[in-house]
C-alpha positions as CSV (number, residue, x, y, z in Angstrom):
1,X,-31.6,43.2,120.4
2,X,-32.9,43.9,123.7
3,X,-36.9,43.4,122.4
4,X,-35.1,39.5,120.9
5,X,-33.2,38.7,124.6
6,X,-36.7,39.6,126.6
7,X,-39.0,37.2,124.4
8,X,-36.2,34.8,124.2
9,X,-36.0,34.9,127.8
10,X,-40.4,34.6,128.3
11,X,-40.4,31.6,126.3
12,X,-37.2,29.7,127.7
13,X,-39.2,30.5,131.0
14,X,-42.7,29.3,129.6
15,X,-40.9,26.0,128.8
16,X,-39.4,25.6,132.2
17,X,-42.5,25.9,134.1
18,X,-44.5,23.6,131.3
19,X,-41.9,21.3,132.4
20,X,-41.6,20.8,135.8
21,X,-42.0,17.5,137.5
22,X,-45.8,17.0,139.3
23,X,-45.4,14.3,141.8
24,X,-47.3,12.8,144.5
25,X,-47.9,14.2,147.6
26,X,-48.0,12.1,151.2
27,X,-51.3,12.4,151.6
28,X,-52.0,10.9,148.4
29,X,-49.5,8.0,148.8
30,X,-50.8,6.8,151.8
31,X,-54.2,6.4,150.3
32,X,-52.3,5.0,147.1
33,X,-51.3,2.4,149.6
34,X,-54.1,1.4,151.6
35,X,-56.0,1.1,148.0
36,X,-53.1,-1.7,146.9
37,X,-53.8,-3.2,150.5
38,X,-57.0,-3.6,149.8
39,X,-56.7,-4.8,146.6
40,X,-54.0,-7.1,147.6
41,X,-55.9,-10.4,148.3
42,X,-58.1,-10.3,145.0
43,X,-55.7,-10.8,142.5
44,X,-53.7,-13.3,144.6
45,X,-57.0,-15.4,145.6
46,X,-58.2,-15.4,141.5
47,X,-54.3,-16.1,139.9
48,X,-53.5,-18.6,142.8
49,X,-55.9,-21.0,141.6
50,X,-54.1,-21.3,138.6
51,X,-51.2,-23.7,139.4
52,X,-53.3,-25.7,140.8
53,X,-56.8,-26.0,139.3
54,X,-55.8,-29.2,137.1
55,X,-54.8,-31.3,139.8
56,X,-57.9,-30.2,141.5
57,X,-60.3,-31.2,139.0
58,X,-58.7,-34.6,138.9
59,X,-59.0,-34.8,142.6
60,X,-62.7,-35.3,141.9
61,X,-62.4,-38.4,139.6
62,X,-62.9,-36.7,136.7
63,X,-62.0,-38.7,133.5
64,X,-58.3,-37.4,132.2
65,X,-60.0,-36.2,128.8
66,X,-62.2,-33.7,130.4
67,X,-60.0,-32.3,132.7
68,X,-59.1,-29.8,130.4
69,X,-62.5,-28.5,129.7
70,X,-63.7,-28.6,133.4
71,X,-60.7,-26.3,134.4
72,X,-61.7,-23.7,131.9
73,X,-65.4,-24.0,132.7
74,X,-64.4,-23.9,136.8
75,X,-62.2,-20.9,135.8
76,X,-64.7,-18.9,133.1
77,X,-67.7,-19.8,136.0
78,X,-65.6,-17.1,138.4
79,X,-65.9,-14.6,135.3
80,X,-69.2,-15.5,134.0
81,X,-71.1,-14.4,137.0
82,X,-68.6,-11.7,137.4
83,X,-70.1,-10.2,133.8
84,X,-73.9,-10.6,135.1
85,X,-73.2,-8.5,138.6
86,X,-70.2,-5.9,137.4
87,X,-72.5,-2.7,136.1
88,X,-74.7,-3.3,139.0
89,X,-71.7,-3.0,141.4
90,X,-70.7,0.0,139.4
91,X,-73.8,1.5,139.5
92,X,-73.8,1.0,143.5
93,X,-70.8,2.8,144.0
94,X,-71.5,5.8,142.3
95,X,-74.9,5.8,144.1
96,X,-74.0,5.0,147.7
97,X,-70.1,5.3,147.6
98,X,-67.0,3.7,146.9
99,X,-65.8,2.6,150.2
100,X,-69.1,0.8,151.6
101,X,-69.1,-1.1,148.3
102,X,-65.0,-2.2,148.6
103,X,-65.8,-3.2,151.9
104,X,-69.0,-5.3,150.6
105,X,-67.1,-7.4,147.9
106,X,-64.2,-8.2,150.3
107,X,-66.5,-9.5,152.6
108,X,-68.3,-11.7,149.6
109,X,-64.5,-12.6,148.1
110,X,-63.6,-14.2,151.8
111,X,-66.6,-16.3,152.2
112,X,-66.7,-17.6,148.5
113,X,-63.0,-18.5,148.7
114,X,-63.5,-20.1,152.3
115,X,-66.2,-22.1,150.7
116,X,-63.7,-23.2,147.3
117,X,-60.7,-24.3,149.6
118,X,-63.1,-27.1,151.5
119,X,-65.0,-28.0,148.0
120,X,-65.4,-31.5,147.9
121,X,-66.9,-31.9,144.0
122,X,-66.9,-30.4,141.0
123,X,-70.3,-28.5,141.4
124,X,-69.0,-27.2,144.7
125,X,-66.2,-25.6,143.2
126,X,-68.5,-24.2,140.5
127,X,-70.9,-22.6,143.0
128,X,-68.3,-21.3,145.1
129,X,-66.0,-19.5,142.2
130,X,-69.5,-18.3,141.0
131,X,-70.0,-16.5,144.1
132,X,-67.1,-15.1,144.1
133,X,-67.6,-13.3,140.8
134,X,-71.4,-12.6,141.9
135,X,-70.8,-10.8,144.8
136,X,-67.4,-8.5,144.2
137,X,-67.1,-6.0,141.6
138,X,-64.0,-4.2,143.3
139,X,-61.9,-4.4,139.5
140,X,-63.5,-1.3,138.4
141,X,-64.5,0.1,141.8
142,X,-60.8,0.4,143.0
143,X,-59.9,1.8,139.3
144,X,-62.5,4.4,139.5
145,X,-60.9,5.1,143.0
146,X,-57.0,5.5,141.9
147,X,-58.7,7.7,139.3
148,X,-60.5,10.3,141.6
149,X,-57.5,10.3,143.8
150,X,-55.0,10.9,140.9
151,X,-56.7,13.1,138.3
152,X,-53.4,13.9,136.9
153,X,-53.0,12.1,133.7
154,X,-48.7,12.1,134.1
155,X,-49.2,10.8,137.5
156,X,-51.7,7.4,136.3
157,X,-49.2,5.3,135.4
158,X,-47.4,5.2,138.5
159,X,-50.4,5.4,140.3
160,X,-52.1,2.1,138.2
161,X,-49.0,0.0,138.1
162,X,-49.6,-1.1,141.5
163,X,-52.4,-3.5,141.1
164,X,-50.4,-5.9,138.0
165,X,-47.5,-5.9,140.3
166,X,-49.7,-7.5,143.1
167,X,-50.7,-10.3,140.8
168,X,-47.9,-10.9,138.9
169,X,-45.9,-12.1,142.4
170,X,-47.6,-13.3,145.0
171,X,-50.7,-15.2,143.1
172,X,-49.2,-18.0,141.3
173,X,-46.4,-18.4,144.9
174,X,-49.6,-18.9,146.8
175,X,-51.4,-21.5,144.9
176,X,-48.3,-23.8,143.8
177,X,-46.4,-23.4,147.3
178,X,-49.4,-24.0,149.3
179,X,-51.9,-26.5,147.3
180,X,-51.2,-29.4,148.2
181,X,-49.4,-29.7,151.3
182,X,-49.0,-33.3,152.2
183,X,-47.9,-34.0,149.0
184,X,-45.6,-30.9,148.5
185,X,-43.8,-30.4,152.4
186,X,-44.2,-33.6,153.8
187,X,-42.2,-32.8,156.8
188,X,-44.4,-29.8,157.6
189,X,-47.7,-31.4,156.9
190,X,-47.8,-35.1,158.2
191,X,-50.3,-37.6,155.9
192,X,-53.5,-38.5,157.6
193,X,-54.1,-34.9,158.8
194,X,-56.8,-31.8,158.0
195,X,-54.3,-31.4,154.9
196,X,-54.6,-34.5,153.6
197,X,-58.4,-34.2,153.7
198,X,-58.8,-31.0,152.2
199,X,-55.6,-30.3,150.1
200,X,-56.5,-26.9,148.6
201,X,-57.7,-25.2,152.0
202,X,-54.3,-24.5,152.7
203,X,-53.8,-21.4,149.8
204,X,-57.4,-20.3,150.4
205,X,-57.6,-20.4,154.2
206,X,-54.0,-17.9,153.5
207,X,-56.2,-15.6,151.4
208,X,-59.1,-15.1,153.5
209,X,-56.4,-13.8,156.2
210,X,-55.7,-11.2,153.5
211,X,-59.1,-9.9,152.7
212,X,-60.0,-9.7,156.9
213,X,-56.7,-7.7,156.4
214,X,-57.8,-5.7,153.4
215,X,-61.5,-5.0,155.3
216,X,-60.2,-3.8,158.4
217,X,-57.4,-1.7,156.9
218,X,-60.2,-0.6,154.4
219,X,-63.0,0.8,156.9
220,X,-60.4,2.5,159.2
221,X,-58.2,4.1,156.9
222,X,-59.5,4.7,152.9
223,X,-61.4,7.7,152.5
224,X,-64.6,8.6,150.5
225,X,-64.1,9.6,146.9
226,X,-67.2,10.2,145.4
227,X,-68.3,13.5,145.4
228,X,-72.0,13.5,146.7
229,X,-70.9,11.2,149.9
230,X,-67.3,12.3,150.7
231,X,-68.8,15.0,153.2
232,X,-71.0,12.4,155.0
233,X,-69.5,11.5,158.6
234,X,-67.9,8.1,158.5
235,X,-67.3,5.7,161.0
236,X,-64.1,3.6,160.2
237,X,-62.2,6.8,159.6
238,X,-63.2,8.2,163.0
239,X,-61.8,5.1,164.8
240,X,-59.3,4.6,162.8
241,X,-57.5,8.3,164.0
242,X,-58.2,7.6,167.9
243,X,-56.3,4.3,166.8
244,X,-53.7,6.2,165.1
245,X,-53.2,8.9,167.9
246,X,-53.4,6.1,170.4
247,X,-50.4,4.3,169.3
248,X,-48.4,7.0,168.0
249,X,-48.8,8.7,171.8
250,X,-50.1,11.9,170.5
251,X,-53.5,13.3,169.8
252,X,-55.0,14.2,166.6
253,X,-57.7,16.6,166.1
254,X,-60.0,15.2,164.6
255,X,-60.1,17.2,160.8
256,X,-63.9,18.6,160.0
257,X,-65.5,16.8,156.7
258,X,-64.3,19.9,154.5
259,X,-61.2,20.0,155.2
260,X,-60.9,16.2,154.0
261,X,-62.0,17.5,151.0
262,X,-59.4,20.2,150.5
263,X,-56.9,17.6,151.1
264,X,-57.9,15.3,148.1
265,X,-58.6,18.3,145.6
266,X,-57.0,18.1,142.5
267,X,-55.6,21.4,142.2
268,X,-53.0,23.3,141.4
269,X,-50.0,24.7,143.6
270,X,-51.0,28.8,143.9
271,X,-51.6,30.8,147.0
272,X,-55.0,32.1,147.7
273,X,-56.7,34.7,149.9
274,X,-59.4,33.2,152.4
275,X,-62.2,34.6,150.5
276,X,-61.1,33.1,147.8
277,X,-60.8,30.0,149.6
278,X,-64.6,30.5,150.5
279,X,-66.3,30.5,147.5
280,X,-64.3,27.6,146.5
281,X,-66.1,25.6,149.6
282,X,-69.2,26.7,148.4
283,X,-69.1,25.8,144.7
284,X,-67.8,22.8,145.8
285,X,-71.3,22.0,148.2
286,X,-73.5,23.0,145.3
287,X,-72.1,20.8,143.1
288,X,-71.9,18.1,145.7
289,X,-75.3,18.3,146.0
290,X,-76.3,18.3,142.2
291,X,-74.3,15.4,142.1
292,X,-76.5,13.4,144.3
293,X,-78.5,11.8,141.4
294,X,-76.8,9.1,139.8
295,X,-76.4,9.6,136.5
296,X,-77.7,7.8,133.5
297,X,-76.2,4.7,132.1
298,X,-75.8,6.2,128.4
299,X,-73.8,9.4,129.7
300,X,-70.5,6.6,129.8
301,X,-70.3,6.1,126.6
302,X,-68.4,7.6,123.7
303,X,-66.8,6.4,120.7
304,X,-63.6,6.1,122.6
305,X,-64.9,4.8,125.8
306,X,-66.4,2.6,123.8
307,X,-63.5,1.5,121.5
308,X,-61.5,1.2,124.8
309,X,-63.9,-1.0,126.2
310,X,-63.7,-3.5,123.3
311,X,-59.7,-3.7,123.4
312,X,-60.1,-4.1,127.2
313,X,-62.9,-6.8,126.9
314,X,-60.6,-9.0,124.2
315,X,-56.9,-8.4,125.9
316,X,-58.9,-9.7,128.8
317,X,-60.2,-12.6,126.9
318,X,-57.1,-14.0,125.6
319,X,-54.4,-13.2,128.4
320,X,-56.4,-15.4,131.1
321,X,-57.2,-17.9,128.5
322,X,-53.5,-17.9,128.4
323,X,-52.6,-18.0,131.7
324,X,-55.4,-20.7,132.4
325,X,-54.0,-23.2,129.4
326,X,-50.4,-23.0,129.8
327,X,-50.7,-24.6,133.1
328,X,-52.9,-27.3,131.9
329,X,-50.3,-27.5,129.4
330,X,-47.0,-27.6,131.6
331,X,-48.9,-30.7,133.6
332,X,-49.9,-32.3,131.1
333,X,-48.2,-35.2,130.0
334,X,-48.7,-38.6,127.4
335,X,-48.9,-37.3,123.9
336,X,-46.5,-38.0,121.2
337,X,-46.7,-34.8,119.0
338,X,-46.8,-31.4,120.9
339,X,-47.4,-33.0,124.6
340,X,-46.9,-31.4,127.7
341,X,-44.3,-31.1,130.5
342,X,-45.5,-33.1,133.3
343,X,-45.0,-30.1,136.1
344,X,-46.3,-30.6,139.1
345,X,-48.8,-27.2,140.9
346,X,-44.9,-26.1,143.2
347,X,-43.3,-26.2,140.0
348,X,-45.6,-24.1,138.0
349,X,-46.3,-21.6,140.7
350,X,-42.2,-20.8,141.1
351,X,-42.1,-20.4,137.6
352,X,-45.2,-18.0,137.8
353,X,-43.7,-16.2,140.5
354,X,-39.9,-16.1,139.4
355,X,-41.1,-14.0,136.0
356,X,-43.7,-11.9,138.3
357,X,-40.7,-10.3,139.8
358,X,-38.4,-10.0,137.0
359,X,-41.7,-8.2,135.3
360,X,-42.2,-6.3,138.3
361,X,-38.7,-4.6,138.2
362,X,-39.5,-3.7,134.2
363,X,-42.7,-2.0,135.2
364,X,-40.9,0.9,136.7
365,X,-39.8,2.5,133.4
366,X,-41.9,4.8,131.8
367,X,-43.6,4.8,128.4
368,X,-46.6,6.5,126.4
369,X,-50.0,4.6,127.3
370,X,-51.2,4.3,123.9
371,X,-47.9,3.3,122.2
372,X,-46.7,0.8,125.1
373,X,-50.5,-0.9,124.4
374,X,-50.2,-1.2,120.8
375,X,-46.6,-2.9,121.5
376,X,-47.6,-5.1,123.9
377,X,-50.6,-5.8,122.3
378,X,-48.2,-7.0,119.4
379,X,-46.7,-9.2,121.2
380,X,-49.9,-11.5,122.6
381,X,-50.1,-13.4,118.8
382,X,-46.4,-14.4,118.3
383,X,-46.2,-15.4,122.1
384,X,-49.3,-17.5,121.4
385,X,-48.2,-19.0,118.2
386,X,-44.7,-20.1,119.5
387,X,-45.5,-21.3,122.7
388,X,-46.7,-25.5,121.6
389,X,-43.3,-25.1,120.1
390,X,-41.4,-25.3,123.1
391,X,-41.6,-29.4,123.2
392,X,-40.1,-29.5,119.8
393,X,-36.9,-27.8,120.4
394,X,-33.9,-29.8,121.7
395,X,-34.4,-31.3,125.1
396,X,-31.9,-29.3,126.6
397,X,-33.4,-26.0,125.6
398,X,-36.9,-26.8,125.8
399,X,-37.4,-25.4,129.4
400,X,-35.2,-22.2,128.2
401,X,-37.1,-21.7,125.5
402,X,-40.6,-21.8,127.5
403,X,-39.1,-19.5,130.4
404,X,-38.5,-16.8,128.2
405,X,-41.9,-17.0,126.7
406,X,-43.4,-16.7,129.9
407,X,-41.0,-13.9,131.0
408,X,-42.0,-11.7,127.5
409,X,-46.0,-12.6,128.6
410,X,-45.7,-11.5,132.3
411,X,-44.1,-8.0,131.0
412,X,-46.2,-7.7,128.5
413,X,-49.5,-8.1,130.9
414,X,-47.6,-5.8,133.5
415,X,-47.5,-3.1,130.9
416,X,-50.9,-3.8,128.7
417,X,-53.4,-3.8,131.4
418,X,-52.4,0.0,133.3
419,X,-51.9,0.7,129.8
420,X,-56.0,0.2,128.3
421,X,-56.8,1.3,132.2
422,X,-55.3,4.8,131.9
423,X,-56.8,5.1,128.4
424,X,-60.4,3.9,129.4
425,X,-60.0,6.0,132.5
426,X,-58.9,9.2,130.6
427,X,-61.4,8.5,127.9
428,X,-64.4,9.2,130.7
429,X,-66.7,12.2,129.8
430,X,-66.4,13.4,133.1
431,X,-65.7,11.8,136.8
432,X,-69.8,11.7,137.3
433,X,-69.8,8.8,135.3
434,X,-66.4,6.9,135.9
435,X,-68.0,4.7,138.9
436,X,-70.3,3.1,135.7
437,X,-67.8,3.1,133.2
438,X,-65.3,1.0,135.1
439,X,-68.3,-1.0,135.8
440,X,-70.0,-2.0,132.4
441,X,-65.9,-2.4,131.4
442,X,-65.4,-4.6,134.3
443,X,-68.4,-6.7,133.3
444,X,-67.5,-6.9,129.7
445,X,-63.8,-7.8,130.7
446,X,-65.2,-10.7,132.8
447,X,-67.1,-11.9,130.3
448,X,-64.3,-12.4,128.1
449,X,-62.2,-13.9,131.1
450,X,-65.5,-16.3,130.8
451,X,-65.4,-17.2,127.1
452,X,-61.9,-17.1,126.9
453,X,-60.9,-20.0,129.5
454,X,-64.3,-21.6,128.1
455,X,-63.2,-21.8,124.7
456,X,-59.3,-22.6,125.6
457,X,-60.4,-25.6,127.6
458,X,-62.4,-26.8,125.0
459,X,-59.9,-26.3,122.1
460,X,-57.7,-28.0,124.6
461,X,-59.5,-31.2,124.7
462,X,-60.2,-31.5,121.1
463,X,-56.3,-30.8,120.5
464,X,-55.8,-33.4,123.1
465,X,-58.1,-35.8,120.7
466,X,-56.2,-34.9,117.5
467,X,-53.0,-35.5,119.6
468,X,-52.1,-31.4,118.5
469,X,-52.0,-29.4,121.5
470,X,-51.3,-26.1,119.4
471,X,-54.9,-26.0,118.3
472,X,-55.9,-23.6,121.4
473,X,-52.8,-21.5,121.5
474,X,-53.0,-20.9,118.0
475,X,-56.9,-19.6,118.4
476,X,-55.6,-17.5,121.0
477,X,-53.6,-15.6,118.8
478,X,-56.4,-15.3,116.3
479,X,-58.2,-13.5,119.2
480,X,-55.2,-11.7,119.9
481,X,-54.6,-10.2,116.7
482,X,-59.1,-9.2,116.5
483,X,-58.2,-7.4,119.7
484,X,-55.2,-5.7,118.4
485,X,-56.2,-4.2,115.2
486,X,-58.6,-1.5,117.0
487,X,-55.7,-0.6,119.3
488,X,-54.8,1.7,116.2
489,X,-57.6,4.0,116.4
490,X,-57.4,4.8,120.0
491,X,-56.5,8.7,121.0
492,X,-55.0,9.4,124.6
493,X,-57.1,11.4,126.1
494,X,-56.4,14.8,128.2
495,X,-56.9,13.6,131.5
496,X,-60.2,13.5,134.2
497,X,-59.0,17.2,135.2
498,X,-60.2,19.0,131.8
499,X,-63.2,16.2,130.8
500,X,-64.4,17.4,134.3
501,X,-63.9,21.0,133.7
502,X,-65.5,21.1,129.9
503,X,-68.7,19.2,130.9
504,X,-69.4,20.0,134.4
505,X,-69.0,23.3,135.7
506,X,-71.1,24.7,138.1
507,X,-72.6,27.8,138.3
508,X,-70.1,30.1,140.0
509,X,-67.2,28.2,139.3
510,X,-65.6,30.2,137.3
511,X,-65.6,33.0,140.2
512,X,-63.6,31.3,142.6
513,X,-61.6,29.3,139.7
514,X,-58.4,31.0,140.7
515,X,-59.1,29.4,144.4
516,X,-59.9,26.1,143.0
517,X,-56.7,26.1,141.1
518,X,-54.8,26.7,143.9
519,X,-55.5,23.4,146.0
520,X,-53.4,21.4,144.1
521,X,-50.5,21.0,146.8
522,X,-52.6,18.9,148.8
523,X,-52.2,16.4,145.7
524,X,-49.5,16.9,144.1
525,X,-46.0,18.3,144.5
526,X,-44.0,20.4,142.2
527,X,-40.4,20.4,142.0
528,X,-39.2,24.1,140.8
529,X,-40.9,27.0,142.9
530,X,-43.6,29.0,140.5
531,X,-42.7,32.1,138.8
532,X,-44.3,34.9,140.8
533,X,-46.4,37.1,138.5
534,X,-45.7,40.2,138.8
């Protein structure tokens, strides 16, 4: 009886500490944060052109029957060249670090989209969303950032849900609130002025405000992840504590390059010895050093990585086709069967916005990575094949019946995209070659944002021709359901932690792997106290 109580008692035990909840710690949030700030102005600067890209086009005399196609090749033009530079931006980072190379793309980002507010003509517009794609490959970058920083595979989701909720809001707000000015606030914005010259500066003149924001918040506050240049002396951080200690009237020691790296060790929450403590610094050099080679391009790639990759590249294909027709669609106006709504660029950006917040309140619930993508995944074909049929239904309804279509697509994208990010992320051999994972899937992803918009727009014009504007919605659900079916043969992985720990270990590791362990505190907190051993 006794001998049943005691291992009773050891398992119930085992299961409460297997249990307890692993959360962030402040450390780690603050950097969560100033990543998001960084990231802020992309996604806002790429979905606010959106709402009001087809009025744009026909700002430059374009004939009415090629509108269509010139919006998707202006919009695929920003992914195209985004495909042709993403692996070398990947590459960079992992050579000569994550933050310089941020900072680098958020400088290229604000002149591009300086350049795209005051575009006169089409080919100016083409050559400035070109650039943009050509010189920022911050997608993967940041990814490969939130990853290093949160190794902890329960922790991800939180930690990736920030970047959809960014886009989901404030893009589409931006580009239908702000385009067009004159037209849209006349009491604000008098006819005859700047405005009226240069009607889409407005939303992109608000953007490059956010990435001088982003840079500057950037260089004095994110910290070095990669593990050959995290000990190097930098700069931005330096100023920005005698910043910090300046206005919070107190000074700051200034904390040595090692200690840095204690704080953002993924460890867990034991106490240690200082000699233990020791050998952990010094495992921790050597590999730093061996690390200093890039590594080679082929040492991404697995069967999963690569099966990951593929879902990513064709969810990315056919959600930004998506959100680059249904606009065209929604402003569109004239034909008899299957026409469009007539929306003006305010109209379509509240509606964008309204569903970004509803779907950003949805994101907060929790659900399995793999199973919440292969159920959102589901969903992309039937909202493609029932979204032409919102002009059929009775008038009365008609706008209903579109709203809520749009609301099941913005929560589906909120979920799907941290979804395929934690699986790609966690399907990484090891966190050596993260930086050029997230970079060839970056570049494959913008390629299909290229050919998706490319072949929307065209199926777009053709429907227009036919007088059967289902024609492109209907092909996006085709490549909807190609992207879904290998969705089923996708395995969560276990998590950057172990990859790391089965295929890079250093010589002398497993010494001082009781002090490595014990760091994690500075990452993550834990709820219940440990069990002492006795």
């Amino acid at each position: 009886m006794v001998s049943w109580r005691l291992r009773w008692t050891k398992v119930h035990d085992g299961e409460r500490n297997s249990q307890k909840k692993v959360r962030f710690s402040p450390k780690v949030k603050q950097q969560l944060w100033i990543l998001a700030l960084c990231r802020f102005a992309e996604p806002v600067a790429l979905i606010s052109v959106f709402p009001y890209l087809y009025f744009m086009i026909e700002s430059f005399d374009v004939p009415k029957k090629d509108i269509a196609f010139w919006v998707g090749v202006t919009s695929a033009s920003f992914a195209y060249a985004q495909f042709t530079s993403g692996i070398l931006w990947g590459r960079a980072s992992d050579r000569f670090g994550r933050k310089p190379t941020i900072l680098c793309g958020l400088l290229g980002t604000f002149l591009s989209s300086l350049l795209f507010g005051f575009s006169k003509s089409l080919p100016m517009a083409i050559t400035s969303r070109c650039m943009a794609g050509l010189l920022n490959g911050n997608v993967g970058i940041l990814r490969t950032l939130v990853a290093e920083i949160v190794p902890q595979k329960e922790l991800q989701p939180r930690a990736f849900s920030l970047m959809p909720l960014v886009i989901s809001i404030f893009g589409p707000a931006v580009g239908g609130y702000l385009s067009e000015p004159v037209k849209n606030h006349p009491r604000y914005f008098p006819p005859g002025g700047f405005f009226a010259k240069y009607p889409y500066a407005l939303p992109n003149l608000f953007n490059c405000v956010l990435f001088a924001l982003g840079a500057i918040i950037g260089f004095l506050f994110l910290e070095e992840t990669l593990e050959s240049r995290k000990n190097s002396r930098d700069i931005g951080l330096e100023l920005g504590q005698k910043l910090t200690s300046l206005f919070l009237r107190k000074q700051h020691h200034h904390k040595t390059l090692q200690e840095r790296f204690d704080e953002n060790s993924p460890l867990l929450n034991q106490a240690i010895g200082d000699e233990e403590d020791l050998l952990t610094r010094q495992s921790a050099t050597k590999r730093a050093k061996k690390l200093q080679k890039p590594p080679a391009l082929h040492e991404a790639f697995t069967f999963q990585s690569t099966l990951n990759i593929f879902v990513y590249t064709f969810l990315a294909l056919h959600s930004v086709a998506y959100d680059q027709i249904l606009p065209v669609y929604m402003s569109f106006s004239g034909l008899e069967i299957f026409r469009g709504f007539g929306m003006n660029s305010a109209e379509i950006g509240a509606i964008f916005s309204a569903f970004g917040i509803l779907a950003m309140i949805n994101q907060f619930f929790r659900y399995g990575a793999g199973a919440c993508l292969r159920l959102c995944l589901t969903m992309y074909p039937i909202i493609n094949i029932l979204s032409p049929f919102a002009i059929v239904v009775r008038e009365d309804y008609q706008r209903f019946y579109l709203y809520t279509l749009i609301f099941i697509k913005q929560i589906t994208g909120v979920f799907a995209f941290p979804c395929i990010i934690i699986m790609l992320t966690n399907s990484a051999p090891s966190l050596r070659v993260l930086g050029t994972l997230n970079g060839v899937a970056t570049a494959l992803a913008a390629l299909g944002r290229a050919v998706g918009p490319t072949i929307a727009g065209s199926a777009f014009s053709y429907g227009q021709q036919v007088q059967y504007l289902l024609i492109p919605f209907w092909l996006l659900g085709l490549l909807a359901v190609v992207g879904l079916i290998p969705s089923f043969f996708l395995v969560e992985g276990k998590g950057l932690d172990n990859a790391d720990e089965n295929t890079q270990e250093t010589p002398g590791a497993s010494e001082s792997s009781m002090a490595t362990c014990s760091k994690a505190a500075s990452i993550v907190g834990v709820d219940d106290e440990p069990v002492a051993r006795k």
